[in-house]
Kinemage of the C-alpha trace (Angstrom):
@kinemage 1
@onewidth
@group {chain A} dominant
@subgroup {mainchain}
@vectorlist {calphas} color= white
{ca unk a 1} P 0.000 0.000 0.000
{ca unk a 2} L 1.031 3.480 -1.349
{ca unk a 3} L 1.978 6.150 1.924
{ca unk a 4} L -0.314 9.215 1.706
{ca unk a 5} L 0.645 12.043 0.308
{ca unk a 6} L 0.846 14.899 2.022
{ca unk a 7} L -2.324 16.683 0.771
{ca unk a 8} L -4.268 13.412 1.959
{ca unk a 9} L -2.185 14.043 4.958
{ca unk a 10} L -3.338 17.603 5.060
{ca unk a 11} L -6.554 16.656 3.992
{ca unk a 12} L -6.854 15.242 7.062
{ca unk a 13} L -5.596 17.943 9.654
{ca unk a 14} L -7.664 20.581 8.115
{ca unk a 15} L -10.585 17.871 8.298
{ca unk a 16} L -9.713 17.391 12.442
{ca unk a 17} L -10.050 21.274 11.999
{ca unk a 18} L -13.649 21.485 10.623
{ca unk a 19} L -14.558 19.080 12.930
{ca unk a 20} L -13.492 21.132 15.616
{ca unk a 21} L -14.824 24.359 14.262
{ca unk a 22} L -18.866 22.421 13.716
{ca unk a 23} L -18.422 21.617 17.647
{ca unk a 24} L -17.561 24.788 18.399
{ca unk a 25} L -20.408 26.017 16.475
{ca unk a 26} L -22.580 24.316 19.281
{ca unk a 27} L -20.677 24.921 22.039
{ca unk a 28} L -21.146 28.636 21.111
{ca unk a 29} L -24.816 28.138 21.087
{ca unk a 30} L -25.023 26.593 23.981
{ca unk a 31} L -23.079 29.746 25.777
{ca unk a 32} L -25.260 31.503 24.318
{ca unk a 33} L -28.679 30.102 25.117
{ca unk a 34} L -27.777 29.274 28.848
{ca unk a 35} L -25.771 32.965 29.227
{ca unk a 36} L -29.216 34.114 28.769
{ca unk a 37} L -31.497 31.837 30.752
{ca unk a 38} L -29.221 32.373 33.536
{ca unk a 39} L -29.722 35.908 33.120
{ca unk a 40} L -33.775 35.510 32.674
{ca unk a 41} L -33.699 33.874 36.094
{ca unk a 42} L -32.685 37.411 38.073
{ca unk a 43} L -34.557 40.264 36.035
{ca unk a 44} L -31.776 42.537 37.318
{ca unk a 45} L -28.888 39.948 35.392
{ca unk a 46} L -31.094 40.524 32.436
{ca unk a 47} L -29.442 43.332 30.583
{ca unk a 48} L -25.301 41.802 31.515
{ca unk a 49} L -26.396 38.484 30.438
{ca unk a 50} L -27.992 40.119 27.343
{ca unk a 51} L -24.339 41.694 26.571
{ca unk a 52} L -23.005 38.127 27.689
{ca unk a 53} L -24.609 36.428 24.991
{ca unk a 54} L -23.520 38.950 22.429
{ca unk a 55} L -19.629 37.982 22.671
{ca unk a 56} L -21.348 33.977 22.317
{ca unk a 57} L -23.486 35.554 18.906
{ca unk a 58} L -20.614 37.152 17.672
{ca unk a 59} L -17.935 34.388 17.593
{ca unk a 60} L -20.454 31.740 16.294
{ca unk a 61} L -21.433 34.420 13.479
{ca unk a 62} L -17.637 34.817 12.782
{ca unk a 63} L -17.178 30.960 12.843
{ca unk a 64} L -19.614 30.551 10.908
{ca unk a 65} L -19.296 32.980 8.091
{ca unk a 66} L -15.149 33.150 7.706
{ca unk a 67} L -13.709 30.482 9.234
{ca unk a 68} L -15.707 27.091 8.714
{ca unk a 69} L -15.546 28.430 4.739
{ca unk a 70} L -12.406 29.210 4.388
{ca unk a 71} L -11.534 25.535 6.468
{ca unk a 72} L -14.040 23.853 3.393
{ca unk a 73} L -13.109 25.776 0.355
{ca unk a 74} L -9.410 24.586 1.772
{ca unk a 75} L -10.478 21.009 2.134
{ca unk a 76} L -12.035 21.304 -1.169
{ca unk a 77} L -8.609 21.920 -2.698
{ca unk a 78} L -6.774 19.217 -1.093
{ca unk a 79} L -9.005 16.859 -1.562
{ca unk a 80} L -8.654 17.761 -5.548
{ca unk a 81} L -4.937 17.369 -5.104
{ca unk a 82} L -4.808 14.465 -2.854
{ca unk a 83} L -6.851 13.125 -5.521
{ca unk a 84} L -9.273 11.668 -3.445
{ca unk a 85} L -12.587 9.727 -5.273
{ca unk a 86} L -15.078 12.157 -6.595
{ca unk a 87} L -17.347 11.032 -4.151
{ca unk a 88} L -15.664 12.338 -1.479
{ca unk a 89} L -14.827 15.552 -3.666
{ca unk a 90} L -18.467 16.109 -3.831
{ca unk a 91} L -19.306 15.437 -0.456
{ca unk a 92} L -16.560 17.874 0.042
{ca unk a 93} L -18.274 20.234 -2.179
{ca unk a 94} L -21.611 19.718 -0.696
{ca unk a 95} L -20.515 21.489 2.330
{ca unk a 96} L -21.002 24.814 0.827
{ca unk a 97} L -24.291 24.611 0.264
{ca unk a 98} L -25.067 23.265 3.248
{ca unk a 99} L -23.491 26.212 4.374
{ca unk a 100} L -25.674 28.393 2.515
{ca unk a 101} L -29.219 27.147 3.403
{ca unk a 102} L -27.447 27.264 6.803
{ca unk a 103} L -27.024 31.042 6.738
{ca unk a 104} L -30.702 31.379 4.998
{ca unk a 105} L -31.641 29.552 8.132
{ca unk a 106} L -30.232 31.917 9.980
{ca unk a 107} L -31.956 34.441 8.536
{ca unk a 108} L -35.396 33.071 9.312
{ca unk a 109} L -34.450 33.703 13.047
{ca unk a 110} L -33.022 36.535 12.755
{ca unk a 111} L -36.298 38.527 11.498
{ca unk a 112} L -39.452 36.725 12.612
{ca unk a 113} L -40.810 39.964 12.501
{ca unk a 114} L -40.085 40.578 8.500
{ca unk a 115} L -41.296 37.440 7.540
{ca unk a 116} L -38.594 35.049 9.166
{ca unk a 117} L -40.478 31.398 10.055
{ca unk a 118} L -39.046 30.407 13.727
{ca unk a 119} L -40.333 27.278 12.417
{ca unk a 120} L -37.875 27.004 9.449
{ca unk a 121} L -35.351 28.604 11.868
{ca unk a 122} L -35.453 25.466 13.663
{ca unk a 123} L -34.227 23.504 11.270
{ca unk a 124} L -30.526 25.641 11.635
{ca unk a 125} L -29.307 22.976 14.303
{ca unk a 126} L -30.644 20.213 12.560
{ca unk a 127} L -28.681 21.647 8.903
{ca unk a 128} L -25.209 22.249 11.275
{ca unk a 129} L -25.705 18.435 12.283
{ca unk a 130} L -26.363 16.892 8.765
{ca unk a 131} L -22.999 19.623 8.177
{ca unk a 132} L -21.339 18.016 11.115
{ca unk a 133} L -21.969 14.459 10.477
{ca unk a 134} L -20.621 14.630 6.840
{ca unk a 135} L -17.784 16.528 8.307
{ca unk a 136} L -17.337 13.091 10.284
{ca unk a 137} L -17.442 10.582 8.098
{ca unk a 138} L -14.824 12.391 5.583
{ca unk a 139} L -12.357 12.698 8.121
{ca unk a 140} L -13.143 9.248 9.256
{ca unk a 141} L -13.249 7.826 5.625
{ca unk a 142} L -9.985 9.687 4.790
{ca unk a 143} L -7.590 9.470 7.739
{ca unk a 144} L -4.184 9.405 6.593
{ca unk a 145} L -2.049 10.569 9.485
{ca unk a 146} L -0.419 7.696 12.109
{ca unk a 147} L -2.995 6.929 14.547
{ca unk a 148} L -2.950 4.175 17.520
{ca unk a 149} L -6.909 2.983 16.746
{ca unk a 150} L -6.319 1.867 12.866
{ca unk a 151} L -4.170 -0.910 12.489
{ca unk a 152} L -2.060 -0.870 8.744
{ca unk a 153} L -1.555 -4.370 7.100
{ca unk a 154} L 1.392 -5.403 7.374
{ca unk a 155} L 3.487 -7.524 4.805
């Protein structure tokens, strides 16, 4: 068996990397969403954990819109030049629009009041885990650095 190169080496950090950043994504949420029901529980706490929860908003926006992108449009690359199978090129690929009805999710919650459905606004976790899950099995299904759980053949 051929060693990986080292784009599907690569491939594979920057894939650890997404990973990371999709988890993030929820931990961020989760900051976010319990910042403020602490803060709901003392009316007085209201307002700080209001400006709590903005630093949360903030960094899963910026996450979200620069850095998971520019992770994927990356992966998207070495995966060409690893010359990995074209399905996992277009799962690769798929990520960005995943990404985009993610943001158009987003949206929905983001304006209930100009026509935003919080019912089509919940479906923004439930996109980031389809994202998240595909994330998964790519890294799993391309792993090409040394690592202690796969054994290699040897001959």
């Amino acid at each position: 068996m051929k060693a990986p190169s080292l784009f599907a080496k690569l491939y594979s950090l920057f894939g650890a990397l997404l990973l990371l950043e999709c988890l993030g994504q929820f931990f961020l949420a989760g900051l976010m969403l319990f910042t403020l029901a602490k803060g709901a529980e003392n009316k007085e706490m209201l307002w700080t954990a209001e400006r709590g929860s903005e630093v949360f908003f903030d960094l899963h926006v910026l996450n979200g819109v620069a850095i998971i992108p520019a992770t994927i449009i990356i992966l998207l690359l070495l995966a060409l030049l690893a010359h990995h199978p074209r399905r996992t090129i277009w799962l690769t690929a798929a990520l960005l629009p995943l990404l985009e009805v993610q943001y158009m999710l987003a949206d929905q919650a983001v304006a209930p009041g100009q026509g935003g459905s919080p019912l089509l606004a919940a479906f923004h976790p439930l996109n980031g885990l389809l994202i998240l899950g595909i994330a998964l099995w790519l890294l799993w299904r391309h792993w090409a650095l040394p690592s202690p759980w796969r054994r290699r053949a040897t001959v």
